[in-house]
C-alpha positions in Angstrom: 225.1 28.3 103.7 225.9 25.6 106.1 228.0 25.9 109.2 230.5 22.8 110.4 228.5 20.8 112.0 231.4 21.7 114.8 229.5 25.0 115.5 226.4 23.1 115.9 226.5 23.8 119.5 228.7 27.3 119.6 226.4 28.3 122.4 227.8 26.1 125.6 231.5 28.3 124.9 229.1 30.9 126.6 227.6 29.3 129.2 229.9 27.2 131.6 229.8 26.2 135.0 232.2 24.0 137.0 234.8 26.6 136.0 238.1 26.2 136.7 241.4 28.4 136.1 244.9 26.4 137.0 247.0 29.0 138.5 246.4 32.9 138.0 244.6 33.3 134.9 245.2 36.7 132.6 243.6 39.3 131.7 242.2 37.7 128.6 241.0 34.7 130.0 239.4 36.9 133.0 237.6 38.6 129.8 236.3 35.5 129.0 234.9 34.3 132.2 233.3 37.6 133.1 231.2 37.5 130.2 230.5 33.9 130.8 229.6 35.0 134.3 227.2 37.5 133.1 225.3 35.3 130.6 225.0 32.9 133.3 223.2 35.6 135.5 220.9 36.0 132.5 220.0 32.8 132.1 219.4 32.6 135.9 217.7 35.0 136.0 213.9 34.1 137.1 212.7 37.4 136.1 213.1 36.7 132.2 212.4 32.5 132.7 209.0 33.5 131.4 208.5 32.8 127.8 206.9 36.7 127.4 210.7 37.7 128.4 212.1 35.8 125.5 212.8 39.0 122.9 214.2 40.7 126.4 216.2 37.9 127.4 217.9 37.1 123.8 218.5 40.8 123.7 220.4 40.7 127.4 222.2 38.2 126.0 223.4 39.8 122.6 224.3 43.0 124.3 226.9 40.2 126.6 228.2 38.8 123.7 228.2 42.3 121.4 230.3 43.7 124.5 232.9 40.4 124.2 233.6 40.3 120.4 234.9 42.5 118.0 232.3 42.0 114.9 234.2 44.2 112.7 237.1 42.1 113.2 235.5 38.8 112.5 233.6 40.1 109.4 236.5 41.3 108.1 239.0 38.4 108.1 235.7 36.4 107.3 235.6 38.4 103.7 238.8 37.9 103.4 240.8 39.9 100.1 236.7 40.9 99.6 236.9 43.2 102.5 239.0 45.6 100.6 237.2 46.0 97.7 233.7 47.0 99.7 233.0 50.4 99.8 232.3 52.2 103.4 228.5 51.5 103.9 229.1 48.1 102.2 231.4 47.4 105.4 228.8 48.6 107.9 226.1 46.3 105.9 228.2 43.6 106.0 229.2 43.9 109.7 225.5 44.1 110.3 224.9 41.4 108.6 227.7 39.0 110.2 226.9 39.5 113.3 223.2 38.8 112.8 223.8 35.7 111.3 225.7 34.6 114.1 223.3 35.7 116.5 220.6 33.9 114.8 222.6 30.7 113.6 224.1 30.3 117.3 223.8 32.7 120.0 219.9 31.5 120.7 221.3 27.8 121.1 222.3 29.4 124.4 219.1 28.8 125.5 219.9 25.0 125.3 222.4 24.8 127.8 222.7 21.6 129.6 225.3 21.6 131.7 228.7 21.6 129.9 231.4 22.3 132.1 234.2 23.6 131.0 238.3 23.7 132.1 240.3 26.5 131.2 243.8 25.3 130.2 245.7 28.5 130.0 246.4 31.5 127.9 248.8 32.8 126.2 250.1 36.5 125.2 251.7 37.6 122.1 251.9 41.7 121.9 248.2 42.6 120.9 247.0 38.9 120.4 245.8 36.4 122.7 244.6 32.6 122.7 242.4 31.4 125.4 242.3 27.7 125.6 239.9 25.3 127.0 238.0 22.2 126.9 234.5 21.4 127.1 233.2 18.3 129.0 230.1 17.0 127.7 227.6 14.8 129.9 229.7 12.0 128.0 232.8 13.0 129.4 233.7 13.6 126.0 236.8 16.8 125.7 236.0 19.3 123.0 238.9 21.5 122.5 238.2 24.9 122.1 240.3 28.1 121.5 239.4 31.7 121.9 241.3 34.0 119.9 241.6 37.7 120.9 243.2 41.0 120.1 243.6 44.0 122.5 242.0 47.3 121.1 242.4 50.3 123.3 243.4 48.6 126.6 241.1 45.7 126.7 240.1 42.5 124.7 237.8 41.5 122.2 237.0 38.5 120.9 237.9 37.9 117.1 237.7 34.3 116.2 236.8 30.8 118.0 238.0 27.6 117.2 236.9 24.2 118.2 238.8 21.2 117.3 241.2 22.6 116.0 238.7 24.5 113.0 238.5 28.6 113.1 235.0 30.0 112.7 236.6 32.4 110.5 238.1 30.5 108.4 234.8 28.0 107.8 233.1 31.1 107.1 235.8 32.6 104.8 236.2 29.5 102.4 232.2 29.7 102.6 231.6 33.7 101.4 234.9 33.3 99.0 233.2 30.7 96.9 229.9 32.4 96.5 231.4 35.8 95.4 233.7 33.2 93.1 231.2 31.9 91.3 228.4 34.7 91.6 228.6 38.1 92.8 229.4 39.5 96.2 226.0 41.0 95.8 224.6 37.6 95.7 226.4 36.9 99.3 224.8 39.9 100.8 221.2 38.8 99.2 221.6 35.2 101.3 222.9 36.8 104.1 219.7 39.5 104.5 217.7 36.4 103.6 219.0 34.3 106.3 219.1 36.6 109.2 215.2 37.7 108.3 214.0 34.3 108.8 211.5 33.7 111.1 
């Protein structure tokens, strides 16, 4: 299962510096930047530079990201009209299992940071829902587009899809699981997924 090549580099939208907020940003985009701060501190942090820290550091940095998005969420609208038909404990696997892969396929790409910057461009509100919008500057002075999409769950808010130029996470992975369930089995999915996230 291969990614858009867009998501190659999903792990700058967590680490930013030369942050800038035009105006009074939200609550959502304040959500945002406060876990960006604390992955930052992580990163910084000289105590966990040493490559015997590694397992410590990558887990400092999941429990950052685990606290920002709402893996329930994203797995769910990533099955799609799948989700329904799973039993209870297929759910949890399948959670499990989502959130793994994106840990493994992206979040450790963190570690590659090289000085994006990033320029938040506003927010906007909509009941429950959110979008955070930015753009990425690469050392090119190339602008990436990116949009954080949120939904408020018992007064505060949680991640549940990022796009970047203009193409949802979500739905890449969606048209991805859809088609191997379509033309094998959903138990099939699950098999690649365990197989994936157990790599070494």
């Amino acid at each position: 299962m291969r990614s858009h090549n867009l998501y190659r580099g999903i792990g700058i939208f967590f680490l930013v510096l030369g942050i800038t907020i035009p105006g009074l940003a939200g609550e959502p985009t304040e959500k945002i930047k406060k876990t960006t701060d604390r992955i930052l501190s992580i990163v910084a942090n000289p105590a966990l530079k040493d490559p015997s820290r590694a397992k410590a550091r990558k887990r400092s940095i999941r429990s950052a990201v685990d606290e920002q998005f709402d893996w329930e969420e994203m797995a769910r609208r990533s099955l799609g009209r799948h989700w329904d038909q799973r039993t209870s404990d297929e759910k949890k696997e399948f959670v499990r299992l989502f959130a793994d892969l994106l840990d493994r396929t992206y979040m450790n790409k963190v570690e590659g940071y090289s000085g994006e910057k990033v320029r938040y461009e506003g927010e906007t509100i909509d009941g429950n829902y959110a979008s955070v919008k930015m753009k990425i500057v690469t050392k090119q002075n190339k602008d990436i587009p990116v949009e954080y999409r949120l939904k408020k769950e018992k007064n505060d808010w949680f991640v549940y899809d990022v796009s970047i130029e203009g193409v949802s996470l979500v739905n890449n992975y969606r048209t991805q699981f859809n088609s191997i369930i379509v033309q094998s089995s959903y138990e099939n999915l699950v098999k690649k997924l365990r197989e994936k996230v157990a790599q070494d």
